[in-house]
N, C-alpha and C positions, 0 to 999 in steps of 0.2 A: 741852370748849372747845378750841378750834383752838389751837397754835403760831401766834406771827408769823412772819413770815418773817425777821427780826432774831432771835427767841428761838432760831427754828430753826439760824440762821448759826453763833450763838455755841455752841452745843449743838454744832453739827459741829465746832467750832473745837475746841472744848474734846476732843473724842474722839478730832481728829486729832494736838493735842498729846498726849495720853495716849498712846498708840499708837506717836509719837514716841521716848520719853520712856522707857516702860515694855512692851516687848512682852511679857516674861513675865508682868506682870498681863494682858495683854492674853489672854497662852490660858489662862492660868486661870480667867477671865471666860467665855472662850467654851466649856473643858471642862464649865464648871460650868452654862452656860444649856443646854449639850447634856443634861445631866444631869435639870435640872429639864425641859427641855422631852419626855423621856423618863418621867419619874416624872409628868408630866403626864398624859401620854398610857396607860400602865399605868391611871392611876387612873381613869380613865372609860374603858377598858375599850375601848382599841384595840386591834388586833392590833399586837404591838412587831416590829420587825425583826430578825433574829437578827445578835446580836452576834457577831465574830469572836473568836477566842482572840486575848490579845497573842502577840507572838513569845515573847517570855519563857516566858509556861506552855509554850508547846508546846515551849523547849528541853528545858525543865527534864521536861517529860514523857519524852521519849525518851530523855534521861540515867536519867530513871529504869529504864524500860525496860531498857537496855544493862546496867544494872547488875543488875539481876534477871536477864537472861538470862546474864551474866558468873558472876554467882553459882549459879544454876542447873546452867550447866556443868561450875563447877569441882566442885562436890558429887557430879555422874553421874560425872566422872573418877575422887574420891575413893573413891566404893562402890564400881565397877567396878574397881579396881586392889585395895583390901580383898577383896572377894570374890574376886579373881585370886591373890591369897597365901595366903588360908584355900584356898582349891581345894588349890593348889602345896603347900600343907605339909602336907593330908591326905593326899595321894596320894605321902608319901615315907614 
């Protein structure tokens, strides 16, 4: 069954006061129909669109990175300066 056109008016009324009123319900509403209209689409077996990383993962990935390769470094320095004195104190 149809909206009136009265039913419809006040239905917009009421969304534009919401909206108003409340824009963080508002993307919360919209994060979350994004959400279902994806878990929709998965479930009958559409092809999904590939999702981007946030920015966040991909700091926090290359932080990680940096840090393995920081650490990495510093360990080649460590052995190679060990193996540079065990040399040095055989050879006296």
């Amino acid at each position: 069954m149809a909206w009136s056109q009265d039913e419809e008016r006040m239905l917009a009324q009421i969304e534009q006061h919401l909206v108003d009123e409340d824009p963080r319900l508002v993307a919360r509403l919209e994060s979350f129909n994004d959400r279902a209209r994806r878990s929709e689409a998965k479930a009958q077996g559409e092809p999904s669109m590939r999702r981007r990383p946030r920015r966040s993962t991909v700091i926090i990935l290359i932080s990680w990175l940096l840090i393995a390769t920081l650490v990495a470094t510093l360990l080649i320095m460590v052995l190679r300066h060990e193996a540079a004195a065990l040399a040095l104190a055989a050879s006296l």
